[in-house]
KOLPANU-277236 format. One record per residue (C-alpha): x negated, y, z negated; residue in one letter. Coordinates in pm, whole numbers, plus 50000, padded with zeros to 5 digits. Each point is the difference from the previous one (the first is absolute). Layout:
XYZA;...
END
This chain:
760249011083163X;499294998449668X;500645027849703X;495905000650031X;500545006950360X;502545020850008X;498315025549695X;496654998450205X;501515006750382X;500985033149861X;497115009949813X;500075034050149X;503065011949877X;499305001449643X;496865020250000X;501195022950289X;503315008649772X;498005007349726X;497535023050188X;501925016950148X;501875009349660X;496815006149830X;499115027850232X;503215011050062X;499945008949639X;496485011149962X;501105025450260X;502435013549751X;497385001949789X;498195022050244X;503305021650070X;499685007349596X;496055011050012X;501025023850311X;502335016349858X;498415004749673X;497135018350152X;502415023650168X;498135008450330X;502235003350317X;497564977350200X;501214975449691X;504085005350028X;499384991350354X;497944969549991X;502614992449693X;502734998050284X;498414980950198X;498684972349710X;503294995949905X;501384991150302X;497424976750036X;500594984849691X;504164993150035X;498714986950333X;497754976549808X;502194995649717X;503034994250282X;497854970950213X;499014983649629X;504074995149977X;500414987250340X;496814974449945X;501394994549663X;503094991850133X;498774977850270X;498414978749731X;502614996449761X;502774991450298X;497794978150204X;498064981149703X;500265014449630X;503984993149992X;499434965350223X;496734984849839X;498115016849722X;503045007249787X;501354963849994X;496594991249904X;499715022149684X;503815001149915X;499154959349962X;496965003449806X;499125010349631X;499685034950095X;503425007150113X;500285028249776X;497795017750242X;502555000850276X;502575009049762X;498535028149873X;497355015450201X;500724994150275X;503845009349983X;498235030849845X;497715006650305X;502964994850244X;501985027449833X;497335023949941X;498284999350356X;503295008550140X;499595037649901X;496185000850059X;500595014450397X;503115016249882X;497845020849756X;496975001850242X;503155017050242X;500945023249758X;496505014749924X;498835003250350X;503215018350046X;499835022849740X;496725007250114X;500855006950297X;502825018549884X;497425032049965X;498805005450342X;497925029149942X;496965004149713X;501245023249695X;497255022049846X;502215007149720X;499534961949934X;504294997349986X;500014965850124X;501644979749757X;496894973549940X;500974986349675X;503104978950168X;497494992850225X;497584983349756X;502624983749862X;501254979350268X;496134997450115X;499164986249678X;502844975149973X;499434990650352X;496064990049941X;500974982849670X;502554974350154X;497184995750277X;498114986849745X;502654986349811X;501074978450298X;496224983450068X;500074988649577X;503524981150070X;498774990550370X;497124983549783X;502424983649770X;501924984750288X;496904989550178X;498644982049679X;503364982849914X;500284985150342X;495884991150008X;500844986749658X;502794972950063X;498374989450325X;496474989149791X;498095026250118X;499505022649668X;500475033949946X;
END
């Protein structure tokens, strides 16, 4: 099978990492608007959207890493490393690799802390702006990751002819 072959028998993989990271972060998105309207029906539904966004954010890693193991590390990265566009191995996506490490790490750490407060507090004493923080930072490498997914995508589209 060819490096056509092989890049098209796993078609799936790709798109299904990167949806599954998109909504796991839009979720922390949701988690911020929740809390910022500071209704208990909110802190709850909170909990619960940001468990289901590390568990989103958690199965984009393991797709992610199915992908680059089985055919990123095998097939597409020969094939830009030996094109013009090398540079976008070296840099973005050595960037991405790091980066995405911490994405379900951080996604951990905010459902935790959410859940850290298991009962509603009328005098509003839950700590939110930590919360936004790591809610923000979480939904901006989300994003951050589908620009250099893009990059990596066009590089490897790129040296094989088929444009960006």
């Amino acid at each position: 099978m060819g490096v056509l072959g092989v890049l098209t028998s796993l078609h799936w993989l790709v798109p299904a990492h990167a949806a599954t990271g998109e909504i796991g972060a839009l979720a922390f998105l949701w988690v911020i608007i929740e809390l910022v309207n500071r209704q208990q029906r909110g802190y709850i539904r909170a909990k619960w959207v940001s468990l289901g966004g590390f568990i989103l954010l958690f199965t984009s890693w393991f797709l992610a890493g199915t992908y680059y193991l089985t055919h990123y590390g095998n097939v597409v990265k020969k094939v830009i490393l030996g094109g013009n566009l090398a540079w976008a191995h070296d840099i973005i996506m050595e960037t991405k690799e790091h980066v995405f490490i911490f994405i379900p790490i951080l996604a951990l750490f905010a459902f935790l802390l959410i859940l850290s407060f298991p009962k509603w507090s009328t005098d509003n004493k839950i700590p939110r702006r930590p919360i936004y923080a790591i809610c923000i930072l979480i939904v901006a490498l989300g994003f951050g990751m589908v620009g250099l997914g893009y990059i990596i995508s066009a590089a490897a589209r790129a040296t094989l002819g088929g444009g960006v």
